[in-house]
Biopython code that builds the backbone (N, CA, C, O; Angstrom):
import numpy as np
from Bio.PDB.StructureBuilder import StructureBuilder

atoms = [
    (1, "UNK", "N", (-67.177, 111.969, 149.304)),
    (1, "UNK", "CA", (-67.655, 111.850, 150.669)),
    (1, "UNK", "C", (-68.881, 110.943, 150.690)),
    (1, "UNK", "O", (-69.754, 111.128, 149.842)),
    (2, "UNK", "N", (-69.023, 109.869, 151.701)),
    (2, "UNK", "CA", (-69.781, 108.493, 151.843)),
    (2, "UNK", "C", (-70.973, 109.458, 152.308)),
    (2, "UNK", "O", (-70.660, 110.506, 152.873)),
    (3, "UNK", "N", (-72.335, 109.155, 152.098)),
    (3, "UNK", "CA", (-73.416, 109.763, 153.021)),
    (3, "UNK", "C", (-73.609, 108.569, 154.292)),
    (3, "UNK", "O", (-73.234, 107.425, 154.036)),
    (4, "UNK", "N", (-74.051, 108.794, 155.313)),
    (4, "UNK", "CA", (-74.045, 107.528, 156.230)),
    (4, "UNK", "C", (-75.701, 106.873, 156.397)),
    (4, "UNK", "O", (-76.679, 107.567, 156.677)),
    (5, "UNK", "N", (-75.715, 105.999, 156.253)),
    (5, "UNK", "CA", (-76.556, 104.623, 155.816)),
    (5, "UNK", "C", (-76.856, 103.896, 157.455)),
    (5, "UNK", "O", (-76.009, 103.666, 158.317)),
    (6, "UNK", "N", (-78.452, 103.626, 157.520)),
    (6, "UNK", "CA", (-78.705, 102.969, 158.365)),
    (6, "UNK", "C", (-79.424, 101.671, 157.828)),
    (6, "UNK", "O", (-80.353, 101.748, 157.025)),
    (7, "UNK", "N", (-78.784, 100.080, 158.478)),
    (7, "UNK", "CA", (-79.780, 99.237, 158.084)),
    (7, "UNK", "C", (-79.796, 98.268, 159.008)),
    (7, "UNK", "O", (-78.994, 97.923, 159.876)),
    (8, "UNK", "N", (-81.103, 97.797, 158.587)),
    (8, "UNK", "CA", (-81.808, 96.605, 159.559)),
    (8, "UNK", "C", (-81.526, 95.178, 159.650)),
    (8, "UNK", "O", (-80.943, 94.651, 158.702)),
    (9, "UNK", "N", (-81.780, 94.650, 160.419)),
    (9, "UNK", "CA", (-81.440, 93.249, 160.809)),
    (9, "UNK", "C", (-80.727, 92.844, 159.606)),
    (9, "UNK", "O", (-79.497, 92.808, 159.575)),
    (10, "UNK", "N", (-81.663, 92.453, 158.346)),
    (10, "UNK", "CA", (-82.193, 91.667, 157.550)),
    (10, "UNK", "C", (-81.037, 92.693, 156.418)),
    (10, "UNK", "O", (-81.013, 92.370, 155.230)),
    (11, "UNK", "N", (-80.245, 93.751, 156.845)),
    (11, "UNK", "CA", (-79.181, 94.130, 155.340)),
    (11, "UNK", "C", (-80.170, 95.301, 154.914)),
    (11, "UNK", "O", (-79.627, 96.100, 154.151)),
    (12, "UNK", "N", (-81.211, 95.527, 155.160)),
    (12, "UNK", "CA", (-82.196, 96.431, 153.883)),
    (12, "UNK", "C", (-81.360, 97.754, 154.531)),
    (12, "UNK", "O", (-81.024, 97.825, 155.713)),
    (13, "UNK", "N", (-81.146, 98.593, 153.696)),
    (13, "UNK", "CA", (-81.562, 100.039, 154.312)),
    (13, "UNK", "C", (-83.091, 100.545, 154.848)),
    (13, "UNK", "O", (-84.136, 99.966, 154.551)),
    (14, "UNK", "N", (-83.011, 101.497, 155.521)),
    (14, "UNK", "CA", (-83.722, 102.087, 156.340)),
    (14, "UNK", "C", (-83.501, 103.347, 156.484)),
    (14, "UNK", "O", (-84.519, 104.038, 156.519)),
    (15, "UNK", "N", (-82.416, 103.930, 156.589)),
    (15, "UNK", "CA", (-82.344, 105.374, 156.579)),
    (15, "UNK", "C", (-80.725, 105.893, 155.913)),
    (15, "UNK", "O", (-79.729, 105.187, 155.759)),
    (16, "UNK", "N", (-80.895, 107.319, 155.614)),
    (16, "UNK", "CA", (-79.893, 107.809, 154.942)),
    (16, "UNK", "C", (-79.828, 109.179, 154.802)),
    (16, "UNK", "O", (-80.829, 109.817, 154.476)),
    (17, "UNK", "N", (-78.524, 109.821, 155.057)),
    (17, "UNK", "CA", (-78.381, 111.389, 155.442)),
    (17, "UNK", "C", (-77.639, 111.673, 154.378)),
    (17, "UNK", "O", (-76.767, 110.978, 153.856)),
    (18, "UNK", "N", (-78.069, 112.847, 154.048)),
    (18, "UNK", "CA", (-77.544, 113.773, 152.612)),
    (18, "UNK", "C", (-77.783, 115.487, 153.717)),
    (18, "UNK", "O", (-78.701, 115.818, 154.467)),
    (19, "UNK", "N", (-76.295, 116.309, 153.261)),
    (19, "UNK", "CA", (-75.829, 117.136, 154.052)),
    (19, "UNK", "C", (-76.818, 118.124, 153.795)),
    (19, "UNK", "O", (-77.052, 118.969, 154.659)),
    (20, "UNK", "N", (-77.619, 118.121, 152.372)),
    (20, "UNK", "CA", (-78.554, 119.108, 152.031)),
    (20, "UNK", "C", (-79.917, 118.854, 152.273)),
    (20, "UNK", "O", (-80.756, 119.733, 152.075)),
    (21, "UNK", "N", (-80.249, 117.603, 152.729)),
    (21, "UNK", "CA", (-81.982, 117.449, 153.074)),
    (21, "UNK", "C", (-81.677, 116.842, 154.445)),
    (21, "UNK", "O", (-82.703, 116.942, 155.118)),
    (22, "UNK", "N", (-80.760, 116.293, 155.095)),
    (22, "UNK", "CA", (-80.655, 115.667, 156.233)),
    (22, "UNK", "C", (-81.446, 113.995, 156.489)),
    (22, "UNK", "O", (-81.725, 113.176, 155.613)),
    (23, "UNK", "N", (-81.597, 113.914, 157.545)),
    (23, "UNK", "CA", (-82.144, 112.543, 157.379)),
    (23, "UNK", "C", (-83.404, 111.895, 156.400)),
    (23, "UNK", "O", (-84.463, 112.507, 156.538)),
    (24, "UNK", "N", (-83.429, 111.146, 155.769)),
    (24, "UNK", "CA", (-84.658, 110.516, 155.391)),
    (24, "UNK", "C", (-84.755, 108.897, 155.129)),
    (24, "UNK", "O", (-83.792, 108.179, 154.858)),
    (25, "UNK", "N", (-86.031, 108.499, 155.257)),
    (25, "UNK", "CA", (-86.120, 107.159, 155.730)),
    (25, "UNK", "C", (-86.598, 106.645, 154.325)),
    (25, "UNK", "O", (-87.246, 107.183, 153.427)),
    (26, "UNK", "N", (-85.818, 104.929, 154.527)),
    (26, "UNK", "CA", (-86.219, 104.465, 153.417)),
    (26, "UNK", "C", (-87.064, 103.211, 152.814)),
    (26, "UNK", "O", (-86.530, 102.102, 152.807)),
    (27, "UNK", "N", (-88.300, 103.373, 152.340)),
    (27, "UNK", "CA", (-89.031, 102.300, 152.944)),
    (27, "UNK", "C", (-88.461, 100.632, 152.481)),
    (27, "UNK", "O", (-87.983, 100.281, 151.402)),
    (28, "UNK", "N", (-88.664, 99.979, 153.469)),
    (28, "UNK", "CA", (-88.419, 98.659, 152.896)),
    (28, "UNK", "C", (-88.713, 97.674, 152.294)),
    (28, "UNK", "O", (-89.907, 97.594, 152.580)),
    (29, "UNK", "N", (-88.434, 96.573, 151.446)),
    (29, "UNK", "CA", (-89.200, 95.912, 150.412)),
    (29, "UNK", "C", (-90.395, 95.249, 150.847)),
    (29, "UNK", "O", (-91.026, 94.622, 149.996)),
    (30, "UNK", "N", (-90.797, 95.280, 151.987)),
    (30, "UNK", "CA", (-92.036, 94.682, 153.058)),
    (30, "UNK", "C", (-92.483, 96.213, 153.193)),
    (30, "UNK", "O", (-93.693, 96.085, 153.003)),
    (31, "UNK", "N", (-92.357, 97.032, 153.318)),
    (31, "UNK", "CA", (-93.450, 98.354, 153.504)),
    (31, "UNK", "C", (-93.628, 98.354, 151.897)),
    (31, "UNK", "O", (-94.835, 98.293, 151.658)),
    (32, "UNK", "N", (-93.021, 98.390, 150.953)),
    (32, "UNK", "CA", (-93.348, 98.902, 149.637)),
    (32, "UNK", "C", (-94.378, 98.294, 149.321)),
    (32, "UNK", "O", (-95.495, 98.736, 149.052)),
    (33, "UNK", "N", (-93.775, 96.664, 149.374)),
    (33, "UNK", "CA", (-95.484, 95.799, 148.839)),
    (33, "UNK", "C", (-96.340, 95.982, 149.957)),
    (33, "UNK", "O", (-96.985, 96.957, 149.572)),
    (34, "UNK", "N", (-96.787, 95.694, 151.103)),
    (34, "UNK", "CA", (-97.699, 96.704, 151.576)),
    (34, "UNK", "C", (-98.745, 97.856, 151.141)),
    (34, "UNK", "O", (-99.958, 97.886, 150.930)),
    (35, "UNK", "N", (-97.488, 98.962, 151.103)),
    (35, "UNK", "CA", (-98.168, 100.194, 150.524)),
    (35, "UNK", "C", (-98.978, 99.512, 148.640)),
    (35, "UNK", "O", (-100.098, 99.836, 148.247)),
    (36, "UNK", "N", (-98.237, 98.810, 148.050)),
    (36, "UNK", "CA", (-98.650, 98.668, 146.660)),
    (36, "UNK", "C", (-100.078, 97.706, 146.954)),
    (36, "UNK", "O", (-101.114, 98.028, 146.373)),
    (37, "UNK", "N", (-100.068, 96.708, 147.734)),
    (37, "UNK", "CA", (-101.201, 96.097, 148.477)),
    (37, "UNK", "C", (-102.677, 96.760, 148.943)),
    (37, "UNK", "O", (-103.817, 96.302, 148.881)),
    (38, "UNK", "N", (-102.122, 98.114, 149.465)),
    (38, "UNK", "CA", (-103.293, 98.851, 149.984)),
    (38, "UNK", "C", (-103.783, 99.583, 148.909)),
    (38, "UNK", "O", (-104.931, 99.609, 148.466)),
    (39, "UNK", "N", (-102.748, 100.199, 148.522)),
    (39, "UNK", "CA", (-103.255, 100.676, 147.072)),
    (39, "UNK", "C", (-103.853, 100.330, 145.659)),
    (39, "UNK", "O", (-104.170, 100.863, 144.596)),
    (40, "UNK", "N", (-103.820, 99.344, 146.174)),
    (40, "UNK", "CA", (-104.144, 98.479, 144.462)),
    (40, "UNK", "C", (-105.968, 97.888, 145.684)),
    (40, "UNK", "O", (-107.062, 97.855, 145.121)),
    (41, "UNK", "N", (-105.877, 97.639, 146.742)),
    (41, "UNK", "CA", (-107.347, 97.336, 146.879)),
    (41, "UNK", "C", (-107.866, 98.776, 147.315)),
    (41, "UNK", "O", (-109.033, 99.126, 147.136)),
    (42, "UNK", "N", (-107.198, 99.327, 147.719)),
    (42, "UNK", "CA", (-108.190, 101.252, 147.649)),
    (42, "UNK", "C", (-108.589, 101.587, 145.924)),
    (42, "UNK", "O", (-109.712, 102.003, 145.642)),
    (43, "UNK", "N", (-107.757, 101.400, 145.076)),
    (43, "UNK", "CA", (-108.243, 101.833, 143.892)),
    (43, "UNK", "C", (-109.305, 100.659, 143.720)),
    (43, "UNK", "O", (-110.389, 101.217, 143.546)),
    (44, "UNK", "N", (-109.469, 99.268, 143.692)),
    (44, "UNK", "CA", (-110.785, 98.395, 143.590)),
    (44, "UNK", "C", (-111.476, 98.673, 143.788)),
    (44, "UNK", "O", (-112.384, 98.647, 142.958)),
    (45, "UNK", "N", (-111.703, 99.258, 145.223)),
    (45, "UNK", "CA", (-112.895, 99.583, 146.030)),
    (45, "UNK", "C", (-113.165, 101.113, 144.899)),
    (45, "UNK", "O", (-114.258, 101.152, 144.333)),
    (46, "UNK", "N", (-112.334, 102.084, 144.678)),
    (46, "UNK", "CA", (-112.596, 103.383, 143.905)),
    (46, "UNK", "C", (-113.753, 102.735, 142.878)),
    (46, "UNK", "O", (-114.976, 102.814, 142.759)),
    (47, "UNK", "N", (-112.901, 102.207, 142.363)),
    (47, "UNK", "CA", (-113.263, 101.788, 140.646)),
    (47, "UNK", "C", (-115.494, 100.458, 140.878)),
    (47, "UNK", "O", (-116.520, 100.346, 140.207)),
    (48, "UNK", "N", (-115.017, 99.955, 142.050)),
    (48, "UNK", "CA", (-116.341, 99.226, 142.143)),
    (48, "UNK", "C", (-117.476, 100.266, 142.003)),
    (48, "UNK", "O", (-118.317, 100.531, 141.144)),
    (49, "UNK", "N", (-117.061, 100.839, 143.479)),
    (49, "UNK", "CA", (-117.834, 102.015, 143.900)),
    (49, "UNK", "C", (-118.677, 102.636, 142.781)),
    (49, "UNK", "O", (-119.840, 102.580, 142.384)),
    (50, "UNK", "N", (-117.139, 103.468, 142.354)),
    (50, "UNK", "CA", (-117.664, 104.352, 140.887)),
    (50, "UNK", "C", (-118.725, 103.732, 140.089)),
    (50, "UNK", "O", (-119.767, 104.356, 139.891)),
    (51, "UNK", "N", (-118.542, 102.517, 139.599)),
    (51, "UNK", "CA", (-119.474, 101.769, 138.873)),
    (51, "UNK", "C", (-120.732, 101.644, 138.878)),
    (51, "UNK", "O", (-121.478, 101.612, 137.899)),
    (52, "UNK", "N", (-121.122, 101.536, 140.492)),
    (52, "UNK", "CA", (-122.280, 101.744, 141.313)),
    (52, "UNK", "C", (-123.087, 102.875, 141.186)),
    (52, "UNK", "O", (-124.277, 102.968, 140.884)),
    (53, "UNK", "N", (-121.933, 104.044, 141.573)),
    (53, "UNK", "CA", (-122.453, 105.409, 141.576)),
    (53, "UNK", "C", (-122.842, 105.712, 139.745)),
    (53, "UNK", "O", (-123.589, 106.631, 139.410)),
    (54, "UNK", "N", (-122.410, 105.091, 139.082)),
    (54, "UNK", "CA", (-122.733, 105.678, 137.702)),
    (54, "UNK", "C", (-124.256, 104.876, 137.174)),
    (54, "UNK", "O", (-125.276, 105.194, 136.561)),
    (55, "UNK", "N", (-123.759, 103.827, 137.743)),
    (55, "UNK", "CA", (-125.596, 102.685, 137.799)),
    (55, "UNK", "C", (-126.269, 103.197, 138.783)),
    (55, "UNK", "O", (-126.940, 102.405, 139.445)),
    (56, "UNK", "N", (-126.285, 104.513, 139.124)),
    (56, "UNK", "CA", (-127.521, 104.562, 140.229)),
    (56, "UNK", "C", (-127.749, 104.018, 141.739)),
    (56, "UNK", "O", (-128.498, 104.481, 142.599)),
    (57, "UNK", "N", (-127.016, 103.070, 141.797)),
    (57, "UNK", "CA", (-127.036, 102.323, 143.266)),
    (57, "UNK", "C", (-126.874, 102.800, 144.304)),
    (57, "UNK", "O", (-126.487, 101.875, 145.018)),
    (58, "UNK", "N", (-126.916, 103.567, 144.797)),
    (58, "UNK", "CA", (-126.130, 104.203, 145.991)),
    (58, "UNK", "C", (-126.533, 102.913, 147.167)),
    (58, "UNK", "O", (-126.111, 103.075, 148.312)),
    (59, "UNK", "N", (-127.046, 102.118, 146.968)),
    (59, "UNK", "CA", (-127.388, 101.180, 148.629)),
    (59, "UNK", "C", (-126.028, 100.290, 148.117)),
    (59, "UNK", "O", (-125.306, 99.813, 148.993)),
    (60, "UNK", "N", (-125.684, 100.072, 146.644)),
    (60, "UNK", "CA", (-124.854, 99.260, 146.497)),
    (60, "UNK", "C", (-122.661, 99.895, 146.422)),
    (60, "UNK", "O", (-121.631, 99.223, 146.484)),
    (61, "UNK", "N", (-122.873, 101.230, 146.288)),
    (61, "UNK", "CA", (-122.074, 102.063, 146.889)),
    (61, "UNK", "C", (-121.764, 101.770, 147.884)),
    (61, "UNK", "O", (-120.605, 101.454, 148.154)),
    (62, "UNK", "N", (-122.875, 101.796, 148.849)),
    (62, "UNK", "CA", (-122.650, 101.414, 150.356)),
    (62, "UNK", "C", (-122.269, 100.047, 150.555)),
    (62, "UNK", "O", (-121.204, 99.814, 151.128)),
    (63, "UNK", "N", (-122.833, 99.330, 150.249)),
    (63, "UNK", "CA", (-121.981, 97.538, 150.526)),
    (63, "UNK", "C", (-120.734, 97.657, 149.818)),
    (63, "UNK", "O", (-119.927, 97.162, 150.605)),
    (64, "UNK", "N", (-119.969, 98.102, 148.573)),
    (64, "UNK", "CA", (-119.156, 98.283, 148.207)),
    (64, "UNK", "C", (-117.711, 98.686, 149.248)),
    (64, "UNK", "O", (-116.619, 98.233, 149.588)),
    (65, "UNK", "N", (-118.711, 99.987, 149.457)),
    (65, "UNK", "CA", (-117.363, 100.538, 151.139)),
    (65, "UNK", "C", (-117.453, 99.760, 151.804)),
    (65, "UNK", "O", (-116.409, 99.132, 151.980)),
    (66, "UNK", "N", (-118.442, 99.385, 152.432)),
    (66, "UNK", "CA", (-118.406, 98.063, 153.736)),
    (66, "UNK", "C", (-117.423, 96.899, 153.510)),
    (66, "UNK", "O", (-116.643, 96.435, 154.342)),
    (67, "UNK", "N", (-117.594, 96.524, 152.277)),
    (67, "UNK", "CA", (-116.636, 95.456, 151.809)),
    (67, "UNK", "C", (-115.309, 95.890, 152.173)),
    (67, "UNK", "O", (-114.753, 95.478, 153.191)),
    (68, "UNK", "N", (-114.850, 96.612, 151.469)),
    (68, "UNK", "CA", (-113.355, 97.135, 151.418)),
    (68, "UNK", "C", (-113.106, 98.017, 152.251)),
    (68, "UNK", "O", (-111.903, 98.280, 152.237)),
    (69, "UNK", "N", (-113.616, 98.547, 152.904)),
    (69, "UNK", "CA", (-113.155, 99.067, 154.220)),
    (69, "UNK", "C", (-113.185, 98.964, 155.404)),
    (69, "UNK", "O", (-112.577, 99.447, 156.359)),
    (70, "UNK", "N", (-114.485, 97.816, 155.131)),
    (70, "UNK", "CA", (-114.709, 97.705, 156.441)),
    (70, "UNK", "C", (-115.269, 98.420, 157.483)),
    (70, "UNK", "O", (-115.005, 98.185, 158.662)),
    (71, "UNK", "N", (-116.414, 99.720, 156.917)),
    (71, "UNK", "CA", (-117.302, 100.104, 157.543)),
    (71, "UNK", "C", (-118.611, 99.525, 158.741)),
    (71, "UNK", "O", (-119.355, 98.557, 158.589)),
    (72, "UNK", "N", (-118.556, 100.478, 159.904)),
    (72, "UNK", "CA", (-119.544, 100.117, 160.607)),
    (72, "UNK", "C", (-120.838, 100.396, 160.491)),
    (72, "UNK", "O", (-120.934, 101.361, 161.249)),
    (73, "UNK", "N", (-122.028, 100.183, 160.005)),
    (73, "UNK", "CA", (-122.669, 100.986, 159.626)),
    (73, "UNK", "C", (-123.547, 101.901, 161.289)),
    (73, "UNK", "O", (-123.259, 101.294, 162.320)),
    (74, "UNK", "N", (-124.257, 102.868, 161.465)),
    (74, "UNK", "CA", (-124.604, 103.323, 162.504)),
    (74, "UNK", "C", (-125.784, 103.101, 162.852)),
    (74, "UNK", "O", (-126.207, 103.545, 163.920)),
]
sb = StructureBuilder()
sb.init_structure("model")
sb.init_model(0)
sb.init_chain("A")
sb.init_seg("    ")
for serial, (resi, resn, name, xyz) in enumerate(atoms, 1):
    if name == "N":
        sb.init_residue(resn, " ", resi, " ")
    sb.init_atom(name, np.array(xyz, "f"), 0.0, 1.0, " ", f" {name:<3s}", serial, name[0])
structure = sb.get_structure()
């Protein structure tokens, strides 16, 4: 028995039903790199940060987040 398959313009899948979990979505090769995109500069910003925080800096902690996140300051 076929499970039934949803896809987009472009051929990718997108979604797919299994009788025991029901629908679930499937990300596409443009959300994956994305997600691997955000994640790989969230861990930079981790790893700068950290560096900072272990040198004492905390003002430089703070430009660190500003950088990569893009904080407002108040």
């Amino acid at each position: 028995m076929n499970n039934p398959q949803i896809y987009d313009q472009s051929g990718e899948m997108i979604a797919s039903y299994n009788w025991a979990s029901g629908w679930t979505s499937v990300p596409t090769s443009a959300e994956n790199a994305g997600y691997h995109m955000l994640t790989f500069a969230y861990y930079d910003a981790y790893c700068n940060a950290r560096e900072a925080m272990k040198a004492g800096n905390i003002s430089n902690v703070t430009a660190v987040l500003e950088h990569y996140l893009i904080l407002k300051p108040k």
